[in-house]
C-alpha positions in Angstrom: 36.9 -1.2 -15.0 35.7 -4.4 -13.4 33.8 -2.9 -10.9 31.8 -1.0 -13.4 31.3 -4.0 -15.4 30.0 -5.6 -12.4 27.6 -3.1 -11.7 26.5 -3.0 -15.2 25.9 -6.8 -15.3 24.1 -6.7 -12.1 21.7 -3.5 -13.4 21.2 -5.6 -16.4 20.0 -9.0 -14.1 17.5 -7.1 -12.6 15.8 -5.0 -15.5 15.7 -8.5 -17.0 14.1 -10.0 -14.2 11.9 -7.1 -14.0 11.2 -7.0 -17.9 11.8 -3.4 -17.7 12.5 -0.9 -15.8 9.7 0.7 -13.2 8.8 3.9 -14.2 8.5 6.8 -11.2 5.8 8.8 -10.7 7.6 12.4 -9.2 6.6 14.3 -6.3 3.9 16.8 -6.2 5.8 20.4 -5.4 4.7 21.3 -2.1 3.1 18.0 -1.3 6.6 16.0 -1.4 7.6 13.0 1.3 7.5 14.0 4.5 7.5 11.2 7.7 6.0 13.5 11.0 6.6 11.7 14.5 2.9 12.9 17.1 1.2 14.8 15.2 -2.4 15.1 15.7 -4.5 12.0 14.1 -7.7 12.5 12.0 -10.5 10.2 13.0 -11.5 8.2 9.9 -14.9 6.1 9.8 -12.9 3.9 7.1 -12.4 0.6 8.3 -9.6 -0.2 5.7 -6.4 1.9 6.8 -4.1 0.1 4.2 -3.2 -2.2 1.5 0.1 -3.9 0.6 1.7 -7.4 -0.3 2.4 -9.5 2.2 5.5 -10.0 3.9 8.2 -8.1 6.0 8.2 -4.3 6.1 11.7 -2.9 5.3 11.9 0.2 7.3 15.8 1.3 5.4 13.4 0.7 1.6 14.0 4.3 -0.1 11.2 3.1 -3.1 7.9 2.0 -2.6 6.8 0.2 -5.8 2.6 0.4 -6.6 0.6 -1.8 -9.1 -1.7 -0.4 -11.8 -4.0 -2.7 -13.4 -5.2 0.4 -15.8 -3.4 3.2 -17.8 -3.3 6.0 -15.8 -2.2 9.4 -16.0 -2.6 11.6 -12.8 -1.8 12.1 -9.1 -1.5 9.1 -6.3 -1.8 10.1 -3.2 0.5 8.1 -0.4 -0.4 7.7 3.3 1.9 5.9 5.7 0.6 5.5 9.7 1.7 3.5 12.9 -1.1 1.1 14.8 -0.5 3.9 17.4 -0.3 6.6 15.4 2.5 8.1 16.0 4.7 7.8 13.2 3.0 9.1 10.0 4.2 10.2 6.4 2.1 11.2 3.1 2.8 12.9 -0.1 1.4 13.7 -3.5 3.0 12.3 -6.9 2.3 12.0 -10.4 2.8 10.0 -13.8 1.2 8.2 -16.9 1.4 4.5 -16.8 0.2 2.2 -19.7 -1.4 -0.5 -16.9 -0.5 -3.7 -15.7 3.1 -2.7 -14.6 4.5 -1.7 -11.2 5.6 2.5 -10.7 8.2 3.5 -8.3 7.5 5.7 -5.7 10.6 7.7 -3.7 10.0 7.7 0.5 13.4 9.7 0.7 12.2 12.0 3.4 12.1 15.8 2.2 11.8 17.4 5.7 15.3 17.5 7.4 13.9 16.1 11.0 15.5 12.8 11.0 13.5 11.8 13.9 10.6 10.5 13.0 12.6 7.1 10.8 14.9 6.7 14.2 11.6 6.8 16.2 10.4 4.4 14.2 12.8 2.0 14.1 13.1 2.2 17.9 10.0 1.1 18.4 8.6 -0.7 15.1 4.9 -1.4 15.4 2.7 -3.1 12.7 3.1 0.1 9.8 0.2 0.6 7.4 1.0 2.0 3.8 -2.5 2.8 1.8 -1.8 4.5 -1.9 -5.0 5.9 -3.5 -5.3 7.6 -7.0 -7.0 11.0 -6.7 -8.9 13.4 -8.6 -7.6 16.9 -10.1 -9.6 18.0 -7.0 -7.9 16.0 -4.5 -10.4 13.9 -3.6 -9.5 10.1 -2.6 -11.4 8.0 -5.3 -12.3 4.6 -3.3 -9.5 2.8 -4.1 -6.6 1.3 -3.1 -3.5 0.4 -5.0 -1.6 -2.7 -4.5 2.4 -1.6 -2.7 5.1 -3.5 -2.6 8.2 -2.6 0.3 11.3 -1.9 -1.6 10.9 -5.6 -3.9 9.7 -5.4 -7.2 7.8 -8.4 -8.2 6.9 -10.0 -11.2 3.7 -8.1 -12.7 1.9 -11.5 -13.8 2.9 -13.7 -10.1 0.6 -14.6 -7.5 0.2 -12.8 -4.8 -1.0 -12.4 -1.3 -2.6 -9.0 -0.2 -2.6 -7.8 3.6 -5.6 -5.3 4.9 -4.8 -3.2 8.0 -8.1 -2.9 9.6 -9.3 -1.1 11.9 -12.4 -3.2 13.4 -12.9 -1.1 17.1 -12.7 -4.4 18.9 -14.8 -6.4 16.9 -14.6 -9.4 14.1 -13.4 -8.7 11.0 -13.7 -11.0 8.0 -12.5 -10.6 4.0 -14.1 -12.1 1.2 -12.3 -11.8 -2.3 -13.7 -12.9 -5.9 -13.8 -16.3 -6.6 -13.7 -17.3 -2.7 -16.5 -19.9 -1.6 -16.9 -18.0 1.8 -15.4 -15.1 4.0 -12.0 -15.7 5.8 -11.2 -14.8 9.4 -8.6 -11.6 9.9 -6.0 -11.3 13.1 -5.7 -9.2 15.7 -2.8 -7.5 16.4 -3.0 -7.0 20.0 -0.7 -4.1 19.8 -0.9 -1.9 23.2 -2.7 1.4 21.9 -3.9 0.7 18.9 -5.6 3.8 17.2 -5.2 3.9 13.7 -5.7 0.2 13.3 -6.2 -3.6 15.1 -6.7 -6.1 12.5 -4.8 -7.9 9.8 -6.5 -9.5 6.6 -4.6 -11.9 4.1 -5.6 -12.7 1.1 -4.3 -14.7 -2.2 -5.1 -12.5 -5.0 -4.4 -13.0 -8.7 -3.4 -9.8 -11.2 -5.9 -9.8 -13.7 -4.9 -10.4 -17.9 -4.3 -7.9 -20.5 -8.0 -9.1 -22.1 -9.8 -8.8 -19.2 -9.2 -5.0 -18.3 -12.6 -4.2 -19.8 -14.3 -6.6 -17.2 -16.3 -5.7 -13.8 -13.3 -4.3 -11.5 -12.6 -6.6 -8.9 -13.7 -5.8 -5.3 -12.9 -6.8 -1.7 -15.9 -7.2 0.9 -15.0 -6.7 4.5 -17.5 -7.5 7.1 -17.0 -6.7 10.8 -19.4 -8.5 13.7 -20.0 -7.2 16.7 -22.3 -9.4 18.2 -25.7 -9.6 16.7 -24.3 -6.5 14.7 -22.9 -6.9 11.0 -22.0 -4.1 8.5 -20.2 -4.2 5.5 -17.7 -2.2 3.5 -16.7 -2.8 -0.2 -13.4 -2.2 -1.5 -12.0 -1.5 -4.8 -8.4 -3.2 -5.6 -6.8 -2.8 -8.4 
């Protein structure tokens, strides 16, 4: 009996600290978890490969939690890749949110090849987690989702996002609204990098209840490459 009154007292210290309990979004049929080890890599022009918090990757999480700054009621779609590429997992799930709360996400891995989650933890590179809402169509809207790694932090706090970029060898930089000027991203210098080079941190602050109606926030990345700039604008929400 003690045990279970424990366990009930622990449950209820962290729905408290959480205000409530995450809701999660369920797997797509057919489009469930799955974590591949070499398999063939699309080439993407994108220069974002993913978005999370900041901080260390727990490889044994079994829950990804994602932000949503706005009700929402469809599919997200989840994309998970090595700087090498080697290791990659994706899948499809759906839900309703009200906004401005944190979902839960399973990464339980559906397929039975347990190779891929012993690969990786053999050899854990710099891992890239990008979650994007998508249309009845399946098209990525341009978007990225903020994802935490097994932690569920406070909705309101403070927070620190980190870009993986992929800048083909040259200088990255991240400007976020209300910053005076750009800020400098890291290389990674990770031996075959493919999928992604960079690192970009930034502090970021969750916008109020009654400011939802206002201009969505966006991310700017520029890359230089010599006398050559571009540009890429990101939507975070």
């Amino acid at each position: 009996m003690l045990r279970y009154s424990l366990l009930g007292l622990a449950l209820l210290c962290v729905a408290t600290s959480a205000s409530a309990a995450p809701k999660v979004f369920e797997q797509v049929p057919g489009s469930e978890y799955r974590e591949q080890i070499d398999t063939p890599v699309s080439v993407s022009g994108l220069a974002l490969v993913g978005l999370a918090l900041a901080g260390p990757i727990d490889l044994d999480a079994k829950v990804l939690y994602v932000y949503l700054t706005q009700p929402f009621d469809g599919r997200l779609r989840l994309e998970m890749t090595t700087a090498d590429g080697r290791f990659r997992a994706q899948a499809l799930y759906e839900g309703q949110s009200k906004g401005l709360e944190w979902v839960a996400l399973s990464i339980e891995p559906h397929n039975d090849d347990k190779q891929s989650r012993a690969e990786l933890k053999r050899n854990p590179t710099e891992l890239a987690v990008a979650v994007r809402p998508v249309t009845t169509g399946g098209t990525a809207i341009d978007t990225l989702l903020q994802v935490s790694w097994g932690k569920l932090p406070d909705a309101q706090a403070d927070r620190t996002l980190r870009l993986y970029v992929n800048s083909r060898r040259a200088d990255m930089f991240v400007r976020a609204p209300g910053m005076d000027k750009e800020k400098g991203c890291t290389q990674l210098h990770i031996p075959n990098a493919v999928r992604f080079d960079t690192v970009c941190e930034i502090p970021w602050r969750p916008p109020a209840a009654s400011k939802l109606s206002a201009p969505k926030p966006q991310l700017q990345l520029l890359r230089r490459d010599g006398f050559d700039e571009s540009q890429q604008r990101v939507l975070v929400q």
